[in-house]
C-alpha positions in Angstrom: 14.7 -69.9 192.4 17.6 -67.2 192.2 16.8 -63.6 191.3 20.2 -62.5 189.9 23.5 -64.9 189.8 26.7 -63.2 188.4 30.5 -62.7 189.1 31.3 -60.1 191.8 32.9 -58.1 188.9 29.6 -58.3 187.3 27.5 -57.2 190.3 29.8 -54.6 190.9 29.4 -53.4 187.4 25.8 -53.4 187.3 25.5 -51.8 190.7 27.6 -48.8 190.1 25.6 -48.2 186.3 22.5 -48.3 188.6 21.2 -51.5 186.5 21.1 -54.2 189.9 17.4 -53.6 190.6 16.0 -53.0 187.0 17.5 -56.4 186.3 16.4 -58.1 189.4 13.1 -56.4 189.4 12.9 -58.1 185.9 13.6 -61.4 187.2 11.2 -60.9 189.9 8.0 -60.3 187.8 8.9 -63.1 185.3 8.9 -65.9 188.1 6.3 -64.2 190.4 4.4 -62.7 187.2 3.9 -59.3 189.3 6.2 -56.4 189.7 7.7 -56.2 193.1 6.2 -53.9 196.0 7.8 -50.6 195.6 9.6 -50.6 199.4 11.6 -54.0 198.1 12.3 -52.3 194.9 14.0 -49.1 197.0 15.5 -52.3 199.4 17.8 -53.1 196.3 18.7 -50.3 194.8 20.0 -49.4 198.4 21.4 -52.1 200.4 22.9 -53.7 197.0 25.2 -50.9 196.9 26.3 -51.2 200.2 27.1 -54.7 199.6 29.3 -53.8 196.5 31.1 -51.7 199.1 32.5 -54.4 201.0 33.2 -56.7 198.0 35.4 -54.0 196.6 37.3 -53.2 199.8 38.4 -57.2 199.8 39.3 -57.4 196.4 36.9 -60.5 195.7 36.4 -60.7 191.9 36.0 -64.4 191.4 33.5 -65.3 192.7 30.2 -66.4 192.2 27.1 -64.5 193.9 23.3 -64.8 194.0 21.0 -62.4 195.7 17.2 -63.4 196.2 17.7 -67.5 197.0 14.5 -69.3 197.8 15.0 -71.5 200.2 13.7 -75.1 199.6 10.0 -75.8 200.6 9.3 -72.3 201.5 8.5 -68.8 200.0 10.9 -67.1 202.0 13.8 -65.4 200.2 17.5 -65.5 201.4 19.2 -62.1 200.5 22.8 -62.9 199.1 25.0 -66.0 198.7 28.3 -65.5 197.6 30.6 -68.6 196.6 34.2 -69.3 196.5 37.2 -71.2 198.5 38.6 -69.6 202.1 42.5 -69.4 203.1 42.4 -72.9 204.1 41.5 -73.7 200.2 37.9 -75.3 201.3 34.8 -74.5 199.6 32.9 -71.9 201.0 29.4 -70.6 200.9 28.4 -67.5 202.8 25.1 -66.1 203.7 23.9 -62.5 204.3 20.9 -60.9 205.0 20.6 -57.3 204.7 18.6 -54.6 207.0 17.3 -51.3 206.7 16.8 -51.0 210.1 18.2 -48.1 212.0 18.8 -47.2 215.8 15.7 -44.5 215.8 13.3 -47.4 214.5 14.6 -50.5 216.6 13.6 -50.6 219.9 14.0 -53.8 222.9 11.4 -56.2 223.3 9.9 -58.7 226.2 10.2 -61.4 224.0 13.1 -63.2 223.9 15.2 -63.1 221.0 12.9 -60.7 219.4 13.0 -56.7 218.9 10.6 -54.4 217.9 10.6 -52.4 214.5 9.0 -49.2 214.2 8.3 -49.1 210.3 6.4 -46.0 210.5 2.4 -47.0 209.9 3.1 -50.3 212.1 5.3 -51.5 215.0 6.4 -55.2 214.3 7.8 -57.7 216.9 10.6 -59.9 214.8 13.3 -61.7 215.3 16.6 -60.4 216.2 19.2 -60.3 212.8 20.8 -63.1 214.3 18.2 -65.3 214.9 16.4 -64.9 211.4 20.2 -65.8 209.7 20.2 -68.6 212.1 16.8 -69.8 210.2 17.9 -69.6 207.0 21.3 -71.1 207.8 20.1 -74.7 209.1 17.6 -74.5 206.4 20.3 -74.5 204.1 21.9 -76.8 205.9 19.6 -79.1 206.6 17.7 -79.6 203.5 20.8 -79.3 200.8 23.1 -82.8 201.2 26.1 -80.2 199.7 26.5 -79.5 203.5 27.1 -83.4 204.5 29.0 -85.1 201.6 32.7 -84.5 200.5 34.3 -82.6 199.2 33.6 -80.4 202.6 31.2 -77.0 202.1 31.5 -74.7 204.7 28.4 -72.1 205.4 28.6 -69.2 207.6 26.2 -66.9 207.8 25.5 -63.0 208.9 23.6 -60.2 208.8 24.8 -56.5 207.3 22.7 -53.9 209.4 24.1 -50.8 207.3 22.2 -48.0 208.7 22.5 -48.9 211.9 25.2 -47.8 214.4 26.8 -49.6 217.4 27.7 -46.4 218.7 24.3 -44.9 218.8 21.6 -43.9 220.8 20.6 -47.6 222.7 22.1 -50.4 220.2 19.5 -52.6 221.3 20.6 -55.7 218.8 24.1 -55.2 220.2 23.0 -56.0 223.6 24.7 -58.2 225.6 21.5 -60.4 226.2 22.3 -61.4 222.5 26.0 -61.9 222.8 25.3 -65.9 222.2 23.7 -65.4 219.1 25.7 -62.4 217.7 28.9 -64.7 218.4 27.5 -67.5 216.0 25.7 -65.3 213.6 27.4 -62.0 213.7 26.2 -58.6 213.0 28.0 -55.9 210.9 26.7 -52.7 211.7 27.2 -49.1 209.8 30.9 -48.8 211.1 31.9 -52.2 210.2 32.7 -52.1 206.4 36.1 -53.4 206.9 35.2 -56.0 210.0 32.6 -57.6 206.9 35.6 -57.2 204.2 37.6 -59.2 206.4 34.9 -61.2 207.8 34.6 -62.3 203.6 38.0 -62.2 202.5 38.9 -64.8 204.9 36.1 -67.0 203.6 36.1 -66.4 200.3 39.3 -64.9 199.0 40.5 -67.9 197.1 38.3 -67.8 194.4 37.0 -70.5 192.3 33.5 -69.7 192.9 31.6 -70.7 189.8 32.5 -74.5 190.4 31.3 -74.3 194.6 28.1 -72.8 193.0 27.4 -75.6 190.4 27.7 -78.0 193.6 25.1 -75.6 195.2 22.7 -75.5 192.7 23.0 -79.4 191.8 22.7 -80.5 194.8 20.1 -82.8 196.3 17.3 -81.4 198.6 16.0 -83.8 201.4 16.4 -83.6 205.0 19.8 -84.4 206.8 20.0 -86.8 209.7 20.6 -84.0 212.0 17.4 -82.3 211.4 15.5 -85.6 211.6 17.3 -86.2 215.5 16.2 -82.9 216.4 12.9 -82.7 215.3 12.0 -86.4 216.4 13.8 -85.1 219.5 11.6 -82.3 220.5 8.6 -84.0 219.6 8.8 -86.3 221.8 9.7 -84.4 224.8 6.4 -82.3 224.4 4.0 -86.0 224.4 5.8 -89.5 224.9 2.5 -92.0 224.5 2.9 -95.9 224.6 -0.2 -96.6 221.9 -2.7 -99.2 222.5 -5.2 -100.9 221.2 -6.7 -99.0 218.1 -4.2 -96.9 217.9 -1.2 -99.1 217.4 -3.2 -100.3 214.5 -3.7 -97.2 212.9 0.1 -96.6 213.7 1.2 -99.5 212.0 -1.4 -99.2 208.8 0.6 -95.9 208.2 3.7 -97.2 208.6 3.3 -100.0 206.2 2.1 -97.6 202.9 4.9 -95.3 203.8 7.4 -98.4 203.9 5.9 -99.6 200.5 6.0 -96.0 198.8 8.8 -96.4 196.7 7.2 -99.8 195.4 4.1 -98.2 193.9 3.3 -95.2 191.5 -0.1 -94.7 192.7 -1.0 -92.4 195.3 -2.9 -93.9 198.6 -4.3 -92.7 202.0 -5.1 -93.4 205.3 -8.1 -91.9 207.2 -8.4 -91.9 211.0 -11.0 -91.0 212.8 -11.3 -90.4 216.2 -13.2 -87.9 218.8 -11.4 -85.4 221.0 -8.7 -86.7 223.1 -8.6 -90.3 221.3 -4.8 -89.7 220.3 -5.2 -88.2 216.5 -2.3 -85.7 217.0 -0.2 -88.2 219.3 -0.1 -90.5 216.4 0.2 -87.8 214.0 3.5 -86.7 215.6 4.7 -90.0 216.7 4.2 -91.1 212.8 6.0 -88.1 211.5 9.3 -88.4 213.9 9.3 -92.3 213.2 9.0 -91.4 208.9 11.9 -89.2 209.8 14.0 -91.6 211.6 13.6 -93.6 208.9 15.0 -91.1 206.5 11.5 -89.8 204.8 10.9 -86.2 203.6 7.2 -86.1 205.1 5.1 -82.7 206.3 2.9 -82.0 208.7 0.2 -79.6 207.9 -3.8 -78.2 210.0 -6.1 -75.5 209.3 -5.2 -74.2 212.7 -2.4 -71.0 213.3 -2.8 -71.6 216.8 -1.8 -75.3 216.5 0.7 -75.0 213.6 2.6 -71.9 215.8 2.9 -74.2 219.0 4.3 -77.1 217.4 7.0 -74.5 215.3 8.0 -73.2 218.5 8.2 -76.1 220.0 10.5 -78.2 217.5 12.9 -75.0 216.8 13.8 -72.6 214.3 15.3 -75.8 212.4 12.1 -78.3 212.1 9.6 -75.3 211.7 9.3 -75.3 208.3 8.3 -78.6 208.5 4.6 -77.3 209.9 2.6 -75.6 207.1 -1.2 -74.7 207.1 -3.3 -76.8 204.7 -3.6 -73.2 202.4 0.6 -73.7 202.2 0.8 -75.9 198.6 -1.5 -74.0 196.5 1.8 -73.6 193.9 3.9 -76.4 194.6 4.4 -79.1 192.0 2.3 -82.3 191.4 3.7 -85.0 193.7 6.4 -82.7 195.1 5.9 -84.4 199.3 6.3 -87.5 199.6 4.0 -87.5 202.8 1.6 -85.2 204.3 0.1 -85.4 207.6 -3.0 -83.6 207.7 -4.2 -83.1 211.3 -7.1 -82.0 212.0 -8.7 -82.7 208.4 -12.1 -81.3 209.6 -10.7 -77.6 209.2 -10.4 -78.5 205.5 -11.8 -76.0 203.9 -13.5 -75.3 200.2 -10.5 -73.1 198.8 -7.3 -72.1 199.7 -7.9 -68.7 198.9 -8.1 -65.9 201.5 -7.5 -62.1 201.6 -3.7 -63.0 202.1 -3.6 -64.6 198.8 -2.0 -63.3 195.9 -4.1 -62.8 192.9 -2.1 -65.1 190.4 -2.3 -67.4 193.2 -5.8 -67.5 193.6 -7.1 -70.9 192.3 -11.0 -72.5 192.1 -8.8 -75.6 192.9 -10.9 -77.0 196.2 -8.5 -77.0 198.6 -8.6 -80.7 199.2 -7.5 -81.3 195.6 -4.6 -79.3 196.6 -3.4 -81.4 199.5 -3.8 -84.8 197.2 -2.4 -83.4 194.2 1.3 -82.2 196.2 1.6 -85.2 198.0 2.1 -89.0 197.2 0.7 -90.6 200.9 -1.6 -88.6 202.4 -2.7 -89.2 205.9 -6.0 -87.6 207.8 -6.7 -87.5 211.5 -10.4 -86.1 211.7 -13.2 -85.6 213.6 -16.0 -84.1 211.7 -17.8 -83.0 214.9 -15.2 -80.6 215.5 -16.0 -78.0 212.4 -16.6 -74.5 213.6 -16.7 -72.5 210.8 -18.9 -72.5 207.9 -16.0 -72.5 205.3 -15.0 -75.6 207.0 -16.2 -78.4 205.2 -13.4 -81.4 206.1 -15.5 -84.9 206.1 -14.7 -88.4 205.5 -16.8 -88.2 202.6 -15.3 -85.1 201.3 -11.7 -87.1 200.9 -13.3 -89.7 199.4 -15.0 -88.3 196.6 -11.8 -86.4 195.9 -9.8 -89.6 196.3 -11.7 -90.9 193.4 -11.3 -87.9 191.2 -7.7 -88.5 191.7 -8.4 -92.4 190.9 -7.1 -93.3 193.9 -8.5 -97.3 194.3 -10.3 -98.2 197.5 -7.6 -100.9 198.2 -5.6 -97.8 198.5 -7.4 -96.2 200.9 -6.8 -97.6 204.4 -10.0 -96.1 206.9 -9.3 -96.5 211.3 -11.6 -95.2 214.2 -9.9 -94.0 217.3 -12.7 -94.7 220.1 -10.3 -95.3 223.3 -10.1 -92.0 225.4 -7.2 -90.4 227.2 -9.0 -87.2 227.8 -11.9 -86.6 230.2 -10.2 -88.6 232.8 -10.3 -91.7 230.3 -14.0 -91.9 230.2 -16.0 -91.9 226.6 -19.3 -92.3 228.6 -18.8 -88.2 229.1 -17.8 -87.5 225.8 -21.3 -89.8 224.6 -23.4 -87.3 227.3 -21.8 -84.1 226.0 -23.2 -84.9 222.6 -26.8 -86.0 223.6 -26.9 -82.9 225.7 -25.8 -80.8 223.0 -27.8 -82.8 220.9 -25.3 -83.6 218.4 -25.7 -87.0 218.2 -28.7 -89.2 218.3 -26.8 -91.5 220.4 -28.9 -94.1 222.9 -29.6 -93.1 226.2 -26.1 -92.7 228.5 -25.0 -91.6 232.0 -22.7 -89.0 233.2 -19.3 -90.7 234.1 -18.8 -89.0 237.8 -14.9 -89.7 236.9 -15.1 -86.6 234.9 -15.1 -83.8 237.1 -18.0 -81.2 236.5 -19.1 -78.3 238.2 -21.1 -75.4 237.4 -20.5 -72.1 238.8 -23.0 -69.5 239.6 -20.5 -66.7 239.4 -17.6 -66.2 236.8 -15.4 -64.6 239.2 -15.8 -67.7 241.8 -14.9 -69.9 238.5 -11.8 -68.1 237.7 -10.7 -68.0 240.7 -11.2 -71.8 240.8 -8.8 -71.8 237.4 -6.3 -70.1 239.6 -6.0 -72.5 242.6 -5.1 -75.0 239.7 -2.7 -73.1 238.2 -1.3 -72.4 241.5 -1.0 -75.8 241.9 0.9 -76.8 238.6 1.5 -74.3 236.6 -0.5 -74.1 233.1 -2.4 -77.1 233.7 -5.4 -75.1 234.0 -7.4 -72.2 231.0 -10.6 -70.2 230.6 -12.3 -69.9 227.5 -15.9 -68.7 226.1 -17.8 -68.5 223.2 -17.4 -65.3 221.1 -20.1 -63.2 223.0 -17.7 -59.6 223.1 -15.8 -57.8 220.7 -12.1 -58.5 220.5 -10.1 -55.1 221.2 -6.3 -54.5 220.0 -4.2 -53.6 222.8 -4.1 -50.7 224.3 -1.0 -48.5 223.1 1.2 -49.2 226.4 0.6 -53.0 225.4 -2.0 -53.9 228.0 -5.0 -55.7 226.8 -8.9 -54.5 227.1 -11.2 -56.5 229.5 -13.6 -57.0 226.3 -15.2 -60.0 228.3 -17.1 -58.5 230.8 -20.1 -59.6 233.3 -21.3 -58.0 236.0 -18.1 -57.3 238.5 -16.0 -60.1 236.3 -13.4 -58.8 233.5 -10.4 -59.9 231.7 -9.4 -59.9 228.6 -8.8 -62.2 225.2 -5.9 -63.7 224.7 -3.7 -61.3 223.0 -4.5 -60.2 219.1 -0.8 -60.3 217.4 0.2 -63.8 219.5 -3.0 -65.1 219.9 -1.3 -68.7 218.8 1.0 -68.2 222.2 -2.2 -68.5 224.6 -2.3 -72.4 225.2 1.3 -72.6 226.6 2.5 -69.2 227.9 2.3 -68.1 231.1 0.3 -65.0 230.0 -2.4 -67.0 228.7 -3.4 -68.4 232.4 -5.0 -64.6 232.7 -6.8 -64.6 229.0 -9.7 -66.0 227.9 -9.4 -68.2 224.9 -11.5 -68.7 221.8 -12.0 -72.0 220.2 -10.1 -71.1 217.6 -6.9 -70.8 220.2 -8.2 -74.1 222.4 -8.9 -76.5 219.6 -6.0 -78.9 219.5 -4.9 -78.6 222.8 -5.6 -80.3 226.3 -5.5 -79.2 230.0 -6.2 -80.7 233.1 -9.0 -78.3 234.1 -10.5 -76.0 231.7 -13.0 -73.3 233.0 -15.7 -72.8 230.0 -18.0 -69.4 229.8 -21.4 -70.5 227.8 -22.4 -67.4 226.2 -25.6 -66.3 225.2 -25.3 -67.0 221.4 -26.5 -70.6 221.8 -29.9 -71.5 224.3 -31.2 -74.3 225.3 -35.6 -73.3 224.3 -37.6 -74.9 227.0 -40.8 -74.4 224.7 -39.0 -76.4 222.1 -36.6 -78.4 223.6 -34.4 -77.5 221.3 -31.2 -75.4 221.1 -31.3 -72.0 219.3 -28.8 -69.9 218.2 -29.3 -66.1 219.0 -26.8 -64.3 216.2 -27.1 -60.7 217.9 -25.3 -62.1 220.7 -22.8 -63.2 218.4 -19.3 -61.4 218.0 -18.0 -64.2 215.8 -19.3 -62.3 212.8 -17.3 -64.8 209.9 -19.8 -67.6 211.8 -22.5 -65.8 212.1 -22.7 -63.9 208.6 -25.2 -65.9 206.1 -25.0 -68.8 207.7 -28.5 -71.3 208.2 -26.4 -73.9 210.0 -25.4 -71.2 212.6 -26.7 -73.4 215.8 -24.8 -76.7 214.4 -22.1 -74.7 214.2 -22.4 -72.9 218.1 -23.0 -77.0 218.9 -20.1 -77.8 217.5 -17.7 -75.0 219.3 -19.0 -75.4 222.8 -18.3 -79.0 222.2 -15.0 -78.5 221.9 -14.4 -75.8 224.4 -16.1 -78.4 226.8 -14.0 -82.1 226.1 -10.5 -79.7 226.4 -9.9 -81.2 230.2 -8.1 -84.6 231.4 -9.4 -84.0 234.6 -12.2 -81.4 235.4 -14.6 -79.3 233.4 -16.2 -75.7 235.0 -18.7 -73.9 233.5 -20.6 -70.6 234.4 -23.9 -70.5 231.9 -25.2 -67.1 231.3 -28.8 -68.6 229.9 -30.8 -69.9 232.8 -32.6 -72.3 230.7 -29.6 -73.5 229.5 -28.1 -73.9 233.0 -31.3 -75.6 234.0 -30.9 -78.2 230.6 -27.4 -79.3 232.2 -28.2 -79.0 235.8 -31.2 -81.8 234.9 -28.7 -84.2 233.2 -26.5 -84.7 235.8 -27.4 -86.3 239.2 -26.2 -85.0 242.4 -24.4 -82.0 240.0 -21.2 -80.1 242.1 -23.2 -76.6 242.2 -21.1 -74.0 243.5 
């Protein structure tokens, strides 16, 4: 999708009779079929001027330009391309993003590689310019083959900050911590309109740019090699698992429909089920780095931001766009991926719809129907004793009756169950005595596994300090988490974060609002309490678990009770009869998070007492 594509000469034109953002805006609400937000409106009519600046100072007439590029498999817009041959007579393409920002609203930030932007009602961490150009560039790069075949492209990309000043107050994104960056994707700043005229003129000031921009916008879009080596690459430096057993089957099952693809127009699946720490994401990621290898365009999508953000930081700036949320293909075309992983299936939920989405967007489209419709192989890890939240309705049975409104056959549906453990220090016996004690299955009569380490602590403070040792020991190999008992605060305005969890003499805080996805792996986290919603997906070797008040164990009944007013969790909570399943369901998972030791401080007595009975000879401390 391109907003506007003209000559320079035409751009220039239409820029200096004040037409650019009338005919853009035009553009904009005939594709998006909405007018655009007033600030991006202003955003043209202002920087798009600047930008005609510079192209008249060099002189550039032929050439081709488009400004509003979407870039492939995303919604995210790329500001201006601009098209021609450099002094060397080789095609050229190059990139520019534009910023408002100025020195009195761009301040330094902790986060590497990021700044902070004061935009009036809200104070944003982002990206430095550089590193958001260096996004879009290997996008481009990576997903258009123009970049890899002959005749040679070259693409070189910037940004054009053109209210801000290098010789102002604190140039922050001028500082030399970002030298690296600025050096491969540079920055023009106010002063510079003659450093960017040059900086195009030598790329561009041959001409011929109508026929580099037919290549461009002919070109095929699929992954190149390189982005395949990097992503398999980092991948498996985060988990590098020999399979076994059931899961080399499951492995190869995949493997085999994605090899046949191109020898059948139906669309098929795979289903695997498996309970926590059975492998369901190992394979998931192992499947998707070997599909790449092999040359396949293939995603990797869950219903969990805390998940999906890891695995984007992890894989790089060039891979991330590989990792979408199950809500991310509510628009895109009928058989437009060619596989989907979908992790964590149970976080399927009935619509894609949220208070994010945009109105022509919203759809009565069940959300699963989405995920089959985009994609031609669709592949599900599950386990449907992992749903938390009453809009999450992700089931084995759910797929299926989809899968047959999509007539997929059952000879195209391939079903595996994941039963041997690597979590809980390998032992299945203590995931099979979590769930009896939690009641969540009716599951024969079993024994605590003593290789599982489990101890119950009378204070939280002696439990957190416990957390600490192991951390001490090996960094990050140890978390606390609790159910959602206390309000969740913003931070304060210096940046430090409210001890909302409180009891008695013990208080810390959640993990942090605006990076809440950041809690599993970064160091901060080892001094937060996590949610479910920031645990499930991940593993630790210890994991220190607060059992609220929300869920009981009633010795009258023998059964386990919800109590909602002790609930913060007010999207669980809210209308909801299954609200106990549910509070089952999360402490489950906050409890089978460990390889090697589980803690738990219970605020109920009873419930302490229910525990304290199922276990003989129980480490009390």
């Amino acid at each position: 999708m391109r907003l506007y594509e003209g000559t320079l000469s035409e751009f220039n034109r239409a820029v200096i009779h004040n037409q650019i953002a009338d005919q853009i805006d035009a553009n904009y609400t005939k594709y998006y079929k909405r007018r655009a937000a007033p600030s991006e409106y202003r955003a043209w009519q202002q920087s798009l001027n600047f930008l005609k600046n510079s192209f008249e100072y060099t002189g550039l007439t032929d050439n081709k330009l488009v400004i509003e590029y979407e870039l492939p498999y995303s919604t995210r817009r790329i500001d201006a391309l601009i098209f021609g041959r450099d002094t060397t007579d080789t095609d050229s393409v190059v990139l520019i993003e534009l910023k408002q920002w100025s020195n009195e609203n761009v301040a330094d930030c902790p986060s590497d590689g990021n700044v902070i932007v004061d935009y009036g009602q809200q104070r944003k961490e982002q990206a430095h310019p550089s590193l958001q150009v260096q996004g879009y560039h290997y996008d481009l790069k990576d997903f258009l083959t123009l970049f890899r075949e002959s005749p040679t492209t070259n693409l070189t990309s910037c940004a054009y900050c053109h209210n801000y000043s290098r010789l102002g107050p604190d140039p922050v994104i001028f500082a030399p911590k970002f030298r690296k960056d600025l050096d491969e994707f540079p920055v023009f700043a106010k002063e510079d309109v003659t450093a960017l005229g040059a900086y195009l003129a030598e790329r561009l000031s041959r001409g011929n740019g109508l026929e580099v921009f037919g290549r461009f916008v002919t070109s095929p879009i699929k992954p190149s090699r390189r982005l395949l080596q990097h992503t398999s690459e980092m991948i498996n430096k985060q988990q590098i698992f020999n399979l076994i057993d059931d899961q080399i089957a499951a492995y190869n099952a995949i493997m085999h429909k994605a090899k046949t693809l191109a020898q059948v127009t139906t669309k098929s699946m795979v289903i695997v089920k498996g309970g926590p720490g059975t492998g369901k994401s190992v394979i998931a990621l192992e499947v998707m780095g070997e599909l790449m290898r092999k040359g396949r365009t293939v995603f990797h999508a869950t219903g969990s931001s805390a998940f999906t953000n890891t695995l984007r930081k992890i894989v790089g700036v060039r891979a991330a766009n590989l990792f979408k949320f199950f809500n991310s293909f509510m628009t895109m075309e009928p058989n437009s991926v060619v596989i989907l992983v979908c992790d964590e299936a149970h976080r399927i939920r009935r619509t894609s719809n949220n208070r994010y989405t945009k109105r022509e967007n919203r759809s009565d489209e069940p959300q699963i129907d989405e995920l089959l419709r985009v994609a031609k192989l669709n592949i599900f890890f599950i386990d449907e004793n992992q749903i938390v939240r009453p809009e999450e309705i992700g089931s084995i049975e759910l797929i299926k009756e989809a899968a047959r409104r999509f007539s997929i056959a059952d000879e195209d549906i391939a079903e595996f169950e994941l039963k041997t453990q690597f979590r809980c220090s390998g032992s299945d016996a203590y995931l099979q005595w979590l769930d009896k004690a939690l009641d969540i299955t009716d599951s024969e009569s079993v024994s605590f596994d003593a290789r599982m380490q489990f101890r119950i602590f009378s204070s939280p403070s002696e439990m957190m300090n416990e957390i600490r040792t192991r951390n001490a020991e090996k960094k990050n190999c140890a978390r606390i988490v609790a159910g959602f008992c206390w309000p969740w605060s913003a931070p304060n305005r210096d940046g430090t974060l409210v001890n909302d969890v409180r009891i008695g003499d013990f208080a810390m805080p959640w993990e942090k609002k605006d990076t809440f996805w950041k809690w599993a792996t970064d160091d901060s986290g080892m001094e937060q309490v996590g949610t479910v919603y920031t645990a499930q997906g991940f593993e630790f070797d210890y994991i220190g678990v607060i059992f609220g008040p929300d869920l009981v164990w009633d010795e009258g009944s023998e059964q386990w009770k919800s109590v909602p007013e002790k609930s913060h969790d007010t999207q669980v909570k809210r209308k909801n009869p299954s609200l106990t399943e549910h509070l089952k369901h999360v402490y489950r998972v906050l409890m089978s998070r460990a390889h090697c030791g589980v803690y738990v401080h219970f605020m109920d007595h009873a419930t302490e007492m229910h525990f304290r009975a199922a276990i003989p000879e129980l480490d009390v401390t």
